[in-house]
N, C-alpha and C positions, 0 to 999 in steps of 0.2 A: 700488625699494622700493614707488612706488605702485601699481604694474603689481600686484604679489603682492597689497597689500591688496584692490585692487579685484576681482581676481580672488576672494579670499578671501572678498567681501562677496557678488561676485552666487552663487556657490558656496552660503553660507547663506542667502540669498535664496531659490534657488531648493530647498533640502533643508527650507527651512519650509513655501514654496508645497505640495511635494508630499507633507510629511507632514498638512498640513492639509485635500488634497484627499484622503487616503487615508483620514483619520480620519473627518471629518464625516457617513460614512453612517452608519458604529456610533454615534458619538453621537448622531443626530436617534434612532436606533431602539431605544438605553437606554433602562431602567427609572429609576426611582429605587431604590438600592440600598436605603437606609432611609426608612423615610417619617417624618414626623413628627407626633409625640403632639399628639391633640387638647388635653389640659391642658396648660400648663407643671408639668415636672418638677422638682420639689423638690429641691436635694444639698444642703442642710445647712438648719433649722429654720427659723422664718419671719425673717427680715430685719427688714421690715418692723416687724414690734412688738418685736425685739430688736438694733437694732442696735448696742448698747455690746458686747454680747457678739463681735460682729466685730470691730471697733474694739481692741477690750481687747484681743484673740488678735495682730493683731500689733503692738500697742505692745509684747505682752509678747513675742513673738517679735524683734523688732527689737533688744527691752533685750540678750533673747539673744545675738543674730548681734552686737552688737557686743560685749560682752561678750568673747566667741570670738575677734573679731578682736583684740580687744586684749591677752587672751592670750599671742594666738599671736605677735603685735608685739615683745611685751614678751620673750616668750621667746628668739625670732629676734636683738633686741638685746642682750639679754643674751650670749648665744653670740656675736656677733661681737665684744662689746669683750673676751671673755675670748679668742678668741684672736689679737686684735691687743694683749692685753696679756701674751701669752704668745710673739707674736713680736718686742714689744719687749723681753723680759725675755733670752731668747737674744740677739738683737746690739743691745744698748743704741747701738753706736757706727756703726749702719746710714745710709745716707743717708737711709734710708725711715723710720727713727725718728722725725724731727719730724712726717712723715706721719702716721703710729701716734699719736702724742700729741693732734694737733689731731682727728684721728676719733675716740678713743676720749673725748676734750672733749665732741663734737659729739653723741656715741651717749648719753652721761649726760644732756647734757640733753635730749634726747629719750622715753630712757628716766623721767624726771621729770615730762617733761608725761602717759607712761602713771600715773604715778602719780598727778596732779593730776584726772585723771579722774571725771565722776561722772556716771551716765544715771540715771534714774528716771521711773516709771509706776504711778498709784494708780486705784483704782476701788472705789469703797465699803468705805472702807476698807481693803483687803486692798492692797498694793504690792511692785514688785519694783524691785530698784535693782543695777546695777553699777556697782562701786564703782573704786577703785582697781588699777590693774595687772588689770581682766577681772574682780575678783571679784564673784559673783551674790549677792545675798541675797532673802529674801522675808519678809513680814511686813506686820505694820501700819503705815500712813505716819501 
């Protein structure tokens, strides 16, 4: 087995050696494809004199995405204990029934702490807050 690796190694060794001696004439003899702007370029307003306005975008984005996760948690949970509560309801007398009872135990309370849930994010007044089980609101804090 070391015989193959080593062969393997000087094998790459020597396919890098030769694509590095093949390459190196075109690249000393490139361009540069783009050059770069004497000013810095601008993508989104000055920064600098506005930074809350960044800051705020993803507090409020953040309130979003977890919002969304929790959602989609809450939903995911829900469907699982409805149908282990729908495969204990067919064989009550399954071995896997006390299975079925201690999960669907374990998925309520979980499903409880999505409820217990609360994110929020204010900025001059105006506030966005998820609430329980994902839901969003907006308004004044």
């Amino acid at each position: 087995m070391n015989a193959i690796a080593a062969k393997f190694q000087v094998g790459a060794a020597a396919l890098a050696l030769g694509a590095s001696a093949a390459f190196a004439p075109v690249a000393a003899n490139a361009a540069p494809v783009v050059e770069a702007p004497a000013a810095p370029v601008q993508v989104m307003g000055d920064l600098a004199q506005a930074p809350g306005d960044f800051i705020w975008f993803f507090q409020v984005s953040s309130v979003q995405i977890a919002a969304t996760m929790t959602r989609s948690a809450t939903f995911w949970t829900d469907t699982t204990i409805a149908i282990y509560e729908a495969k204990l309801a067919r064989n009550p007398d399954s071995i896997f029934a006390p299975f079925y009872q201690n999960r669907i135990a374990q998925l309520n309370v979980q499903r409880a702490a999505f409820g217990a849930l609360s994110i929020s994010a204010c900025r001059d007044g105006e506030g966005i807050s998820a609430g329980p089980y994902g839901t969003v609101t907006r308004g004044p804090c």
